[in-house]
C-alpha positions as CSV (number, residue, x, y, z in Angstrom):
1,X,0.0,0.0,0.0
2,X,1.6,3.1,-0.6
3,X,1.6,6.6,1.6
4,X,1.0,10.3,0.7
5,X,3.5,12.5,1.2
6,X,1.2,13.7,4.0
7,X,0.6,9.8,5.2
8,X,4.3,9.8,6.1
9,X,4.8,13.2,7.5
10,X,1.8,12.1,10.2
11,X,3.9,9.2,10.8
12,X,7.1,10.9,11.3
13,X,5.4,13.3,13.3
14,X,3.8,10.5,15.9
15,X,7.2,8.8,15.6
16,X,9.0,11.8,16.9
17,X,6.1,12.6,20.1
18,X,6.3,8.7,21.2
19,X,10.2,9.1,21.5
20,X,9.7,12.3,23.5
21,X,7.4,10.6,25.7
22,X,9.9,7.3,26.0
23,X,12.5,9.4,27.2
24,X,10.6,11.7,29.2
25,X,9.5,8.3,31.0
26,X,13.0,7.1,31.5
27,X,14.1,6.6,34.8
28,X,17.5,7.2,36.1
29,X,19.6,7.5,39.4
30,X,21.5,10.6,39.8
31,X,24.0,11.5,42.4
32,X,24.7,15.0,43.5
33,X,27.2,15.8,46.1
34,X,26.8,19.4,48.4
35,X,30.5,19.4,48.9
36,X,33.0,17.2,46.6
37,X,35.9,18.6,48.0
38,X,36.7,19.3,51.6
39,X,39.9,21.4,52.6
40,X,40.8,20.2,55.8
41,X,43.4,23.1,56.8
42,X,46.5,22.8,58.3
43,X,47.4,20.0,60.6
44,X,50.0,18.7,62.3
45,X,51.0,14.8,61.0
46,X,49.6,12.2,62.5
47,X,46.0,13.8,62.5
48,X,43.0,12.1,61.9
49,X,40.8,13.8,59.5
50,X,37.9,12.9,59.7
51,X,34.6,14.1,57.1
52,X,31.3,13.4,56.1
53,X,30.3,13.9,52.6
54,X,26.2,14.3,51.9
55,X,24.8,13.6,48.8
56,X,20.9,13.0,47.0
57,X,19.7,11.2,44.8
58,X,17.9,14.1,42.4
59,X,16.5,11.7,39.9
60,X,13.6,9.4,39.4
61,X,14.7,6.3,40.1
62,X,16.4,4.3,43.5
63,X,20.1,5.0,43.2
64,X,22.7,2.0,44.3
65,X,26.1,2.6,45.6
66,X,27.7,-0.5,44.2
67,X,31.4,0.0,45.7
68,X,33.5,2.6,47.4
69,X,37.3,2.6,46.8
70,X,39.7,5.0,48.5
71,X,43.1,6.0,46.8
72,X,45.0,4.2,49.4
73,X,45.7,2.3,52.9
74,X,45.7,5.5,54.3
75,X,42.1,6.5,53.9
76,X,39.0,4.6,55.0
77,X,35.6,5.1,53.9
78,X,32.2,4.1,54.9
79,X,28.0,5.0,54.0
80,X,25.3,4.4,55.9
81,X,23.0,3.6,53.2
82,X,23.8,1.7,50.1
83,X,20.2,2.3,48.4
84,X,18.6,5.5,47.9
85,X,15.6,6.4,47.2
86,X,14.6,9.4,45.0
87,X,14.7,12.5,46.5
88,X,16.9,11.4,49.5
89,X,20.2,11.8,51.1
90,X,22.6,9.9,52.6
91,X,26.2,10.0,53.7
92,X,29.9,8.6,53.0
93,X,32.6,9.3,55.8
94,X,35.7,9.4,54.8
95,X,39.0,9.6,57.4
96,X,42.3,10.2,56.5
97,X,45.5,9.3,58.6
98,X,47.9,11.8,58.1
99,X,51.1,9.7,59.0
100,X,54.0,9.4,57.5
101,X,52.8,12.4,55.1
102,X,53.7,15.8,54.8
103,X,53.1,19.4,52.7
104,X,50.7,20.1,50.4
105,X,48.4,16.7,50.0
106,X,45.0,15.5,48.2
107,X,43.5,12.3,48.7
108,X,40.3,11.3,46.2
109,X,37.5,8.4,47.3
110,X,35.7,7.1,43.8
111,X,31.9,6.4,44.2
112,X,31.1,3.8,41.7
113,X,27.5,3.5,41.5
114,X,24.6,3.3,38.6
115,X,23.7,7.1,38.0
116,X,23.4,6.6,34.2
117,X,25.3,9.9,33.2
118,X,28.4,9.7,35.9
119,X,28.9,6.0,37.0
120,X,31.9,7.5,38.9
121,X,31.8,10.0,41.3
122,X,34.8,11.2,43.4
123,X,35.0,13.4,46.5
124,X,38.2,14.9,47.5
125,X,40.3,15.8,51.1
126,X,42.9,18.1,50.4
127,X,45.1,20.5,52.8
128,X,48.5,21.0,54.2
129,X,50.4,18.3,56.6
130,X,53.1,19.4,59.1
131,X,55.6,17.3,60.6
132,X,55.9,18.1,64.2
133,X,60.0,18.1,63.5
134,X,62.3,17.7,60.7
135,X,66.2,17.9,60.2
136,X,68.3,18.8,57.9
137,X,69.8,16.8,56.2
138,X,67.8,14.0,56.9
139,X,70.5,11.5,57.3
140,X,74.3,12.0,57.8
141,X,76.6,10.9,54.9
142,X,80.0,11.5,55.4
143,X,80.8,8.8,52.6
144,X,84.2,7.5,51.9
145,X,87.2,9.2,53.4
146,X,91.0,9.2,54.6
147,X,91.3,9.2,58.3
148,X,93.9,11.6,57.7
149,X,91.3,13.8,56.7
150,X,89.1,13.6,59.4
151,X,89.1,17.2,60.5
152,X,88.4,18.2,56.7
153,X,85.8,16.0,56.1
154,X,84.5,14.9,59.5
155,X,82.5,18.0,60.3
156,X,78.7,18.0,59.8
157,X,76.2,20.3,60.5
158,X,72.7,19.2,61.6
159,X,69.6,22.0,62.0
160,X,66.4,20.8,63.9
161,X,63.6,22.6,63.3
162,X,60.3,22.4,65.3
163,X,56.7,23.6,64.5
164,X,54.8,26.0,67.0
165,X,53.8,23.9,69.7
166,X,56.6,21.3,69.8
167,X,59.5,21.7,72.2
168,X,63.0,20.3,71.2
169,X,64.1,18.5,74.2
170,X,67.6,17.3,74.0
171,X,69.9,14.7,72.1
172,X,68.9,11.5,73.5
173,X,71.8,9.0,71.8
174,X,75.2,9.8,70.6
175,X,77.0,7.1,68.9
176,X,80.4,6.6,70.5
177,X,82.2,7.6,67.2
178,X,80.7,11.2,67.2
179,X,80.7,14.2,69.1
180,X,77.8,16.5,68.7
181,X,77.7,19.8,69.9
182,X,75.5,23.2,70.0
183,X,76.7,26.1,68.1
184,X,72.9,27.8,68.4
185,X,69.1,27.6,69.0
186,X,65.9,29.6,68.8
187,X,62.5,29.2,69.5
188,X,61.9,26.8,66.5
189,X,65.6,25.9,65.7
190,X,68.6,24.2,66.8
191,X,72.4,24.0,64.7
192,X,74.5,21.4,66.0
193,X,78.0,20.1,64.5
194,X,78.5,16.7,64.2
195,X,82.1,15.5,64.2
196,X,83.4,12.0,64.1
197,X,86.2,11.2,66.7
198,X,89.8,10.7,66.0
199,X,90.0,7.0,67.7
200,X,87.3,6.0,64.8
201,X,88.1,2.7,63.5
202,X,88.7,1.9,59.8
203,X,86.2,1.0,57.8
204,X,82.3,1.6,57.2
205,X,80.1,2.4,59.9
206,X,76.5,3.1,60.7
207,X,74.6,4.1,63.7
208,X,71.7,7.0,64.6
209,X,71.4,9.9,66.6
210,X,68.0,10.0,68.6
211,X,66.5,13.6,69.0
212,X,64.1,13.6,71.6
213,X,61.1,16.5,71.5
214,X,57.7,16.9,73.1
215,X,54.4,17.7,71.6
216,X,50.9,18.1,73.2
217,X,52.4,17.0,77.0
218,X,53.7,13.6,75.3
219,X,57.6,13.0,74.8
220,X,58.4,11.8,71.0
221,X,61.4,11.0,69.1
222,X,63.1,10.9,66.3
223,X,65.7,9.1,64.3
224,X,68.6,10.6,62.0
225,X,70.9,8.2,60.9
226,X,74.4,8.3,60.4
227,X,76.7,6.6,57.8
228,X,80.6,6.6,56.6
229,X,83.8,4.6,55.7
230,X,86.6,5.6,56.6
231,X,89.9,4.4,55.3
């Protein structure tokens, strides 16, 4: 049977309103963070960070957190509801343990669930991580070297420097080899020099100073190492 030109123009016409209508009708999850990104500040390292990001569900249909995945050991996650409805909320805590980090640092937690447009959601911690003390340098090299050079090349200099709030307490271990000595200090630095004894034995050797500070009422420490051959 054959169509008019206007025959297939009303079918086009219908064709195109029932697609409208199908899509219209089609339900989908969608997931839509308040806050995707969370700066936590400044904080000393060690600090638990601790957040809770909300998020709804602004389409028409139940939306299913199907995993969670943090960017590493260091983060945890968890969500008190795995199934939302539309129109709902729920939550995803995220904590971050800031050890063993420091400066500038962003950690990401991927969402994988089945909103349709953006399987993959990510929410984000990010802020600055102090370490309560640091030295310079951060070990003690004085590599290979004549004992006959020992006052040329047996000299080190070692700086300390604390953040406000921690108190440099003292040097807590000296390894025989090594004198070490204060040239000066300031509220948030010490210089000491570092010099290997004359009695040294030959060959290599390796041992640590231990710096002991105090943070918060509690007594820490720290380890520098110290290495060398002398020959």
């Amino acid at each position: 049977m054959l169509i008019s030109k206007k025959g297939k123009l009303f079918l086009f016409i219908a064709f195109c309103l029932v697609s409208i209508n199908a899509l219209s009708e089609f339900k989908k999850a969608q997931i839509e963070f308040s806050e995707p990104v969370y700066n936590f500040g400044t904080v000393r390292e060690g600090f638990k960070v601790v957040h809770s990001f909300d998020f709804t569900n602004s389409g028409n249909a139940d939306l299913v957190i199907q995993r969670v995945v943090p960017a590493c050991g260091c983060t945890t996650s968890s969500i008190d509801n795995e199934k939302i409805k539309p129109g709902d909320s729920a939550t995803i805590s995220v904590e971050l343990d800031t050890t063993g980090f420091s400066g500038n640092k962003t950690k990401r937690v991927r969402i994988y669930t089945n909103d349709f447009d953006s399987p993959i959601s990510t929410v984000t911690l990010a802020g600055v991580i102090l370490k309560d003390i640091e030295t310079s340098p951060k070990s003690i090299v004085f590599g290979k070297f004549p004992k006959s050079k020992i006052k040329e090349r047996g000299i080190k200099k070692l700086k300390i420097k604390t953040i406000k709030g921690v108190k440099f307490l003292k040097i807590d271990k000296i390894p025989n080899f090594v004198t070490v000595s204060k040239i000066k200090q300031t509220k948030s630095e010490v210089l000491f020099e570092v010099k290997i004894k004359n009695a040294i034995n030959l060959g290599s050797f390796r041992d640590k100073i231990v710096i002991l500070y105090e943070a918060e009422g509690k007594q820490y420490t720290k380890v520098v190492k110290i290495s060398g051959n002398a020959t």
